[in-house]
N, C-alpha and C positions, 0 to 999 in steps of 0.2 A: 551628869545632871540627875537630883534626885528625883525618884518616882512618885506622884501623888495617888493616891487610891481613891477615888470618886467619892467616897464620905469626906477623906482630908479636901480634898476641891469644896466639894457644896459647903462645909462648914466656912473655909477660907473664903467663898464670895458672900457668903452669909453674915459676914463679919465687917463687909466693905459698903463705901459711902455710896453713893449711886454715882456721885462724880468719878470716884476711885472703876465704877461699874461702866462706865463710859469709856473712860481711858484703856481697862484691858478689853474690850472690846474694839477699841482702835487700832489698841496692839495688834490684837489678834488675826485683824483685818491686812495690817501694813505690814506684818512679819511672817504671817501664816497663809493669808490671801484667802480667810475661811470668812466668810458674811454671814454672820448673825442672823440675817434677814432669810437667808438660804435654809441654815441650819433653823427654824424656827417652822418652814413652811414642809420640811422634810420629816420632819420630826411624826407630826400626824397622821402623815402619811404611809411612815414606818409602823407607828401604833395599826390604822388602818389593817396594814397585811396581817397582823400580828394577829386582831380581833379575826380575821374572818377566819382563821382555822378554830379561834376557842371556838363556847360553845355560850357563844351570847345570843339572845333572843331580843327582838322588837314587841311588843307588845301592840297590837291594833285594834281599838274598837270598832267593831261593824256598825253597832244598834244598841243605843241606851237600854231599849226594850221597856216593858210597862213601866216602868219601876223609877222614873230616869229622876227620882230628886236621892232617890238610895245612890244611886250609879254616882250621882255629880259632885255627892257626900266622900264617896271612895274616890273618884278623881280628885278634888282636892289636897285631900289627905296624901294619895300616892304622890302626885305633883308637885303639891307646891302652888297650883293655880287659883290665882282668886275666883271669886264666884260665875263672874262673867264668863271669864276662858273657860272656866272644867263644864257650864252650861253649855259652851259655842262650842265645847270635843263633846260632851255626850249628844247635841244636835246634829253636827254634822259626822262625826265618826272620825279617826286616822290616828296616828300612831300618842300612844299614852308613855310610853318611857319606849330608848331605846338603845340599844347595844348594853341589858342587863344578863344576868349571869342565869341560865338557864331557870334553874328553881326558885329565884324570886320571882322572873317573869310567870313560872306557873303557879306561883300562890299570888302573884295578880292578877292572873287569871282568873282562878277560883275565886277570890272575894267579888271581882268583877259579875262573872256568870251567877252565882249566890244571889245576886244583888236581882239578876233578871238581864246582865246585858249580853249581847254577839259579843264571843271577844275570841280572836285568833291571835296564833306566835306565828312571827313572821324571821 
């Protein structure tokens, strides 16, 4: 039997109907006895181990600090969060992005503390 190489795979399901994506996932199930459903919840799991040797950072705000309409400006921005959410993180504090890659976590850092807020890597 020929061997597929993980790019000819993802291209060849990349190309299938979602019916056709049902069926070889029954197959897979009835010939191979592998569950989709398994493999789906192992998977992040796997990434999990994976991340905690890199060298990814949390980001946490402690304290808006004086400044907190600069701070809620730069949550925003970093997040993604409408007004209300980046207002209810810079009031209450807790994690602003996480499992980022060292050095963006420390220049969200710095724009954060810049701005006037507590901010730890966690």
């Amino acid at each position: 039997m020929a061997k597929f190489t993980k790019d000819e795979f993802i291209k060849g399901i990349s190309e299938m109907t979602i019916l056709e994506l049902k069926e070889l996932v029954d197959a897979m199930k009835d010939e191979l006895g592998i569950d989709a459903t398994a493999v789906a919840v192992a998977a992040p799991a796997a990434g999990a181990q994976e991340d905690a040797g890199s060298s990814t950072k949390t980001v946490v705000l402690k304290s808006a600090g004086g400044n907190k309409i600069a701070v809620i400006k730069i949550l925003k921005e970093i997040t993604g969060l409408g007004l209300v959410e980046a207002k209810a993180l810079a009031d209450n504090g807790g994690n602003v992005k996480e499992n980022v890659a060292a050095d963006e976590a420390e220049a969200i850092k710095t724009q954060l503390t810049e701005a006037g807020a507590e901010v730890e890597l966690a």
